[in-house]
C-alpha positions as protocol buffer text, in pm:
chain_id: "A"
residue {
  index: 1
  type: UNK
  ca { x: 0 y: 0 z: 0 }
}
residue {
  index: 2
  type: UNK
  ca { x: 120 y: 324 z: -103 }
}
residue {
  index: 3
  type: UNK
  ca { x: 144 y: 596 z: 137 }
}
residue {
  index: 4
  type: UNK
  ca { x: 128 y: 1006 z: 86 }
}
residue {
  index: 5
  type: UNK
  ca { x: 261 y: 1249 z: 310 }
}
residue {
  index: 6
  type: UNK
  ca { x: 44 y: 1492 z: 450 }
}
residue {
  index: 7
  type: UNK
  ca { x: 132 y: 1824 z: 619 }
}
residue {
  index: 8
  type: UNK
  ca { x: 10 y: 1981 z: 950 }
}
residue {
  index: 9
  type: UNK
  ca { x: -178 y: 2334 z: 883 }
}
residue {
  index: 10
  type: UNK
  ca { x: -153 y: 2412 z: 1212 }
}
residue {
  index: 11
  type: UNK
  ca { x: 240 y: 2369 z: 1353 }
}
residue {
  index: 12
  type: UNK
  ca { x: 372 y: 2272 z: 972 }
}
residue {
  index: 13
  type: UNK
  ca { x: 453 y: 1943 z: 1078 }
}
residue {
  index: 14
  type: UNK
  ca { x: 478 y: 1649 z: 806 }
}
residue {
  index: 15
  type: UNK
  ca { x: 362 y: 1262 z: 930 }
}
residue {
  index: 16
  type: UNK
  ca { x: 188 y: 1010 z: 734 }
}
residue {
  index: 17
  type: UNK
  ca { x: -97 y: 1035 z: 940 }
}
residue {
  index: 18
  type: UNK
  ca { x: -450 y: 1178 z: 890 }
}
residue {
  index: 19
  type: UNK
  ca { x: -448 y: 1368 z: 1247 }
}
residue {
  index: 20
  type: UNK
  ca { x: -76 y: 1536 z: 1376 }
}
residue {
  index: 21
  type: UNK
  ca { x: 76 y: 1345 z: 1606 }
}
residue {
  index: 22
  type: UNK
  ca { x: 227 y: 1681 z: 1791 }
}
residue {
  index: 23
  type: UNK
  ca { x: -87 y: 1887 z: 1791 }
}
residue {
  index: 24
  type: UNK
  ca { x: -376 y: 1678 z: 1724 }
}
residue {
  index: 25
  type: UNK
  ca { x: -511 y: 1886 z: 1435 }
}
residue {
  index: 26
  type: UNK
  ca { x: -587 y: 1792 z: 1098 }
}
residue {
  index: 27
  type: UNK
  ca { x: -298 y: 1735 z: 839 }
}
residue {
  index: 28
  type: UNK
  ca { x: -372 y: 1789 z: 479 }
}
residue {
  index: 29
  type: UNK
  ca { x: -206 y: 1777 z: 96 }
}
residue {
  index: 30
  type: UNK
  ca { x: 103 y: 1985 z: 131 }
}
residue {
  index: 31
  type: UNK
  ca { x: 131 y: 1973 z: -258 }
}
residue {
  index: 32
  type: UNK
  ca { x: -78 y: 2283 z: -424 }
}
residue {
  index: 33
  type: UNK
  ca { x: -354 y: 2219 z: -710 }
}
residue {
  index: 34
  type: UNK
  ca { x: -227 y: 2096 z: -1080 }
}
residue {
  index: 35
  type: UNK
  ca { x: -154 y: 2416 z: -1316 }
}
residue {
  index: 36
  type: UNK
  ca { x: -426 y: 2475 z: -1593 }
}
residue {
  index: 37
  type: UNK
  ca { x: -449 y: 2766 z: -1823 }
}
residue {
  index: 38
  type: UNK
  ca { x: -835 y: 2654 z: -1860 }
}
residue {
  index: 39
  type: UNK
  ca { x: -911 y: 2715 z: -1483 }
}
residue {
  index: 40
  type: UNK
  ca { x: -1242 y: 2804 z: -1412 }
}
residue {
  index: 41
  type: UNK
  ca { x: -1229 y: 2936 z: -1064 }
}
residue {
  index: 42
  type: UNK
  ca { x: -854 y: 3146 z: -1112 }
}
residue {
  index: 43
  type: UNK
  ca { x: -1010 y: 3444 z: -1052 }
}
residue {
  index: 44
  type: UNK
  ca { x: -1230 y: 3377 z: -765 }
}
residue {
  index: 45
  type: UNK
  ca { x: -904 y: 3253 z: -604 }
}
residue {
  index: 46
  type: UNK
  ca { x: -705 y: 3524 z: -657 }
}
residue {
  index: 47
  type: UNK
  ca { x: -955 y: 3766 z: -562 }
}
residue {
  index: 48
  type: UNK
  ca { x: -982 y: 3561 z: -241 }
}
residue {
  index: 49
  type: UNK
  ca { x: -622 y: 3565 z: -173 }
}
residue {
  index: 50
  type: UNK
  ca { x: -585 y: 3902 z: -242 }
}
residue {
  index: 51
  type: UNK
  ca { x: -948 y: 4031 z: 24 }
}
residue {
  index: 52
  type: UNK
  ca { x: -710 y: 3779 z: 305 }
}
residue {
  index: 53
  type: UNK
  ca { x: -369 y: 3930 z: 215 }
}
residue {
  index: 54
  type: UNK
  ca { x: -536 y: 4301 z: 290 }
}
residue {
  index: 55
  type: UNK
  ca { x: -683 y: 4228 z: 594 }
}
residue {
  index: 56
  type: UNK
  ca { x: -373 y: 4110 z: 773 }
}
């Protein structure tokens, strides 16, 4: 059986597991979403990104 690493969101933490071993919270895909030029939702992502990145 194949396994995938996954990555903490909270401390950044990578483990094989579904839940973090150091914090208990949930560990995800560290890899980010395939590249296509036909991407539907591109703009409602960037738009998104860029409402967070101004409220910080």
């Amino acid at each position: 059986m194949r396994s995938v690493m996954k990555k903490c969101g909270a401390c950044g933490r990578y483990t094989l597991k579904d839940v973090c071993p150091a914090c208990g919270h949930a560990a995800g895909n560290p890899m980010p979403p395939r590249y296509s030029p036909e991407d539907r939702y591109g703009v409602y992502r960037r738009r998104l990104k860029r409402a967070h990145e101004l409220e910080r």
